[in-house]
C-alpha positions in Angstrom: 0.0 0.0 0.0 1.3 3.8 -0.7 1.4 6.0 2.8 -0.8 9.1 1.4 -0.6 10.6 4.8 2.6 12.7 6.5 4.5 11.0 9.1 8.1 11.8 10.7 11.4 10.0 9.7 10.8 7.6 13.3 7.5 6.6 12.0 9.2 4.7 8.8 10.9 1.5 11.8 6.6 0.7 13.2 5.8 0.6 9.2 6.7 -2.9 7.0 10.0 -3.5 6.2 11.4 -3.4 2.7 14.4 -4.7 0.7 15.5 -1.1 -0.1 14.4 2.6 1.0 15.2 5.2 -1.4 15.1 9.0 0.5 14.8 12.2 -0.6 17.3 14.9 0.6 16.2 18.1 1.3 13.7 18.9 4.2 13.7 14.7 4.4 17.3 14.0 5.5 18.8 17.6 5.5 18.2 20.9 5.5 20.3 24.3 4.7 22.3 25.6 7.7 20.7 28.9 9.1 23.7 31.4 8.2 24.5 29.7 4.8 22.1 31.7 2.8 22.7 35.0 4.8 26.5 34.4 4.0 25.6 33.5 0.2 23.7 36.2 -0.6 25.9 38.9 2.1 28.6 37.4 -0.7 27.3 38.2 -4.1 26.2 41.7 -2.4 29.7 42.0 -2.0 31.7 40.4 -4.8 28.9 40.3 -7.6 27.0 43.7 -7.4 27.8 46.2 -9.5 24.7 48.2 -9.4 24.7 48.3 -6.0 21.5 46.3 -4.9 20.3 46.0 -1.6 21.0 42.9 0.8 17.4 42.0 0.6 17.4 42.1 -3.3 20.4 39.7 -3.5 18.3 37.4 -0.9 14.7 37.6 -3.1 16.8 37.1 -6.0 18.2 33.8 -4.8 14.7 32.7 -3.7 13.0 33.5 -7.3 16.0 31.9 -9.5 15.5 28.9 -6.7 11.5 29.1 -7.2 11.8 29.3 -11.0 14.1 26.4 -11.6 12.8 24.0 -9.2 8.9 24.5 -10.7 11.0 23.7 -14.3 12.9 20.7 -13.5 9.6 19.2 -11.8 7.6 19.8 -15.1 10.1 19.3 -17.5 11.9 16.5 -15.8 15.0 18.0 -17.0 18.1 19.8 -14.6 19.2 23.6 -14.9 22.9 23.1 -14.0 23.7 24.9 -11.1 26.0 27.5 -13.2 23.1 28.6 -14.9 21.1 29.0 -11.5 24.0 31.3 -10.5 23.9 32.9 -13.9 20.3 33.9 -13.9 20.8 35.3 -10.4 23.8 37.3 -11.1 21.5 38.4 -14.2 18.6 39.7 -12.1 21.3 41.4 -10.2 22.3 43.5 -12.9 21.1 42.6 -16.8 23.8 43.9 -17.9 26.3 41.8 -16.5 29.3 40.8 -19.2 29.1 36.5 -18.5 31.8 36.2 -20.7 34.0 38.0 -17.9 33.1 35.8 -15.5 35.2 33.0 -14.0 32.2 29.7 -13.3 34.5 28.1 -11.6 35.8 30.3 -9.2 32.4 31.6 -8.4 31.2 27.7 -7.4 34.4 27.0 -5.9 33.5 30.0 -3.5 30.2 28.8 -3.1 31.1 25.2 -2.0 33.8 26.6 0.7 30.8 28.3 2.1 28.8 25.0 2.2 31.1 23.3 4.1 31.8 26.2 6.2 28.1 26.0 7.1 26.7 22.0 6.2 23.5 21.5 5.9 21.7 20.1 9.2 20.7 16.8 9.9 16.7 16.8 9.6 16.0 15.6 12.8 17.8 14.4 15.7 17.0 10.9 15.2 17.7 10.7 11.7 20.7 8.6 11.7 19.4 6.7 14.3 16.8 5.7 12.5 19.2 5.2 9.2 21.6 2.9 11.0 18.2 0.7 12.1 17.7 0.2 9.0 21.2 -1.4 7.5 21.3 -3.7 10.3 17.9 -5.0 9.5 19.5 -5.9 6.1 18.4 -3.2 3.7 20.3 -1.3 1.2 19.7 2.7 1.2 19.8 5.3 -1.4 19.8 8.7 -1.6 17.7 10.4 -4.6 17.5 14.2 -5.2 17.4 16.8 -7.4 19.7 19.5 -6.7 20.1 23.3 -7.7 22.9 25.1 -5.9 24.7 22.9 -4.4 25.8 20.1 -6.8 26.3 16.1 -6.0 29.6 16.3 -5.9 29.1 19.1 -2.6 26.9 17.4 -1.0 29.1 14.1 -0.6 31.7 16.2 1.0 28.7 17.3 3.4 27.9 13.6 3.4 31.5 13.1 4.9 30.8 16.2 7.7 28.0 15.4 9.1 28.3 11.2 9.7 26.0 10.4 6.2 28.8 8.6 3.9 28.5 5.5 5.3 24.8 4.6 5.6 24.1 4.7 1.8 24.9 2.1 -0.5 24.7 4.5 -4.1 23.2 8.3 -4.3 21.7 9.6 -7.9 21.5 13.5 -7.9 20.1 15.4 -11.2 22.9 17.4 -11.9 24.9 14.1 -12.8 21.7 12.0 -14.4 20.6 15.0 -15.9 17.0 14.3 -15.2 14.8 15.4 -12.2 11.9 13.7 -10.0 9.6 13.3 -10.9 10.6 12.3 -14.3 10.4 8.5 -14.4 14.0 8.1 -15.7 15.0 9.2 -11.9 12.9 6.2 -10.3 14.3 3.7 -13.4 17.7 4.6 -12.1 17.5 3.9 -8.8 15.5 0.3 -9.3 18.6 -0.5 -11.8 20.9 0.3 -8.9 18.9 -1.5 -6.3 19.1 -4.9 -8.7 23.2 -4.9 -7.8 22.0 -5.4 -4.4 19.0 -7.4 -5.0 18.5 -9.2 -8.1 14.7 -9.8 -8.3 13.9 -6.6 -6.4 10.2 -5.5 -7.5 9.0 -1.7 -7.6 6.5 -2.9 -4.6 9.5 -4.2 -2.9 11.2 -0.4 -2.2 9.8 2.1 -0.2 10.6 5.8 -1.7 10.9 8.4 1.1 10.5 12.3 0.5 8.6 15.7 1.4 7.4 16.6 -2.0 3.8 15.2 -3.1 4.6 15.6 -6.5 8.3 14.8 -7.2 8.6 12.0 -4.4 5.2 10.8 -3.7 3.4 10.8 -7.2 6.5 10.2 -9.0 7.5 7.0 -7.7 3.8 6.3 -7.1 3.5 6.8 -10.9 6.3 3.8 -11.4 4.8 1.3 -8.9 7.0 2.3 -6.1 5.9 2.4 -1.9 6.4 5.6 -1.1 6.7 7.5 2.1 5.7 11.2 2.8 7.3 13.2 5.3 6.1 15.4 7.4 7.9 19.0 7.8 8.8 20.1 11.0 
């Protein structure tokens, strides 16, 4: 049966056990540390600014390229690479702005040593707790996200900080698959990767964990996955 009603990460160990539990990231495992943003957008305020607007447009920016891209990826199914997320901000900043001046790779490079100057939070306390449960009961975990900012390739470093490397057995992020939940190409990918672990593994036989009715819970729904909807604190 699919689990149509919010419940917190703890809730997942009284529910039936499955062979493999795909999660979400964000705001289901994670979420941004309070003074990353702040020091993000205090940043391009700073360093990428030339028409001198205020803190609080930097900030709104931010929040609208965020907005934009994630309501694109969801219907398109597609991923807007993070350089063009910072592109289109640094564009709203100033229209004007000569791209062709700009070092990408510095500006991301800056943009990572702020993430791991400020990791994401674990989402709740018992989070790990209630990860580690589940390896010893003999499942295999993955993580499944799409990302906008912060690429994969971040977010394992984070993995490393904050005690989450170890408790997954493969992670699929949009930026490197190039597609986003909840395009069904996500959920094929992940039930490949689950058949190195467990040959015969049916869609009925994982349980897919997020906080987004559309790209968690009717996209794997959609593909004859369990799915698990959690509830934001």
């Amino acid at each position: 049966m699919n689990i149509a009603i919010s419940k917190t990460l703890e809730d997942l160990l009284q529910e039936q056990h499955y062979d493999h539990y795909s999660f979400d990231l964000w705001l289901t495992l994670i979420r941004s540390h309070p003074q990353f943003k702040p020091e993000r957008a205090h940043f391009f305020y700073q360093y990428y600014n030339p028409s001198g607007k205020s803190l609080e447009a930097v900030t709104q920016a931010f929040r609208k390229v965020d907005d934009m891209c994630n309501a694109i990826n969801e219907k398109t199914g597609k991923n807007i690479e993070a350089e063009e997320m910072y592109l289109m901000v640094l564009y709203e900043l100033d229209p004007k702005t000569d791209f062709c001046q700009l070092d990408l790779v510095q500006l991301y490079d800056a943009v990572e040593a702020m993430v791991l100057q400020y990791p994401p939070q674990l989402y709740a306390t018992h989070t790990i707790d209630v990860l580690q449960q589940l390896k010893v009961s003999g499942a295999t975990l993955n993580v499944l996200s799409n990302t906008a900012f912060i690429k994969g390739c971040t977010l394992r470093k984070v993995f490393n900080k904050i005690g989450l490397n170890d408790l997954f057995d493969f992670h699929l992020f949009s930026d490197e698959t190039g597609v986003s939940k909840p395009n069904p190409e996500m959920f094929t990918l992940m039930h490949q990767q689950a058949r190195a672990y467990h040959p015969n593994i049916l869609p009925e036989d994982i349980l897919h964990i997020g906080d987004n009715p559309r790209a968690d819970i009717a996209g794997a729904s959609a593909q004859g996955f369990q799915t698990f909807l959690v509830h934001q604190l």
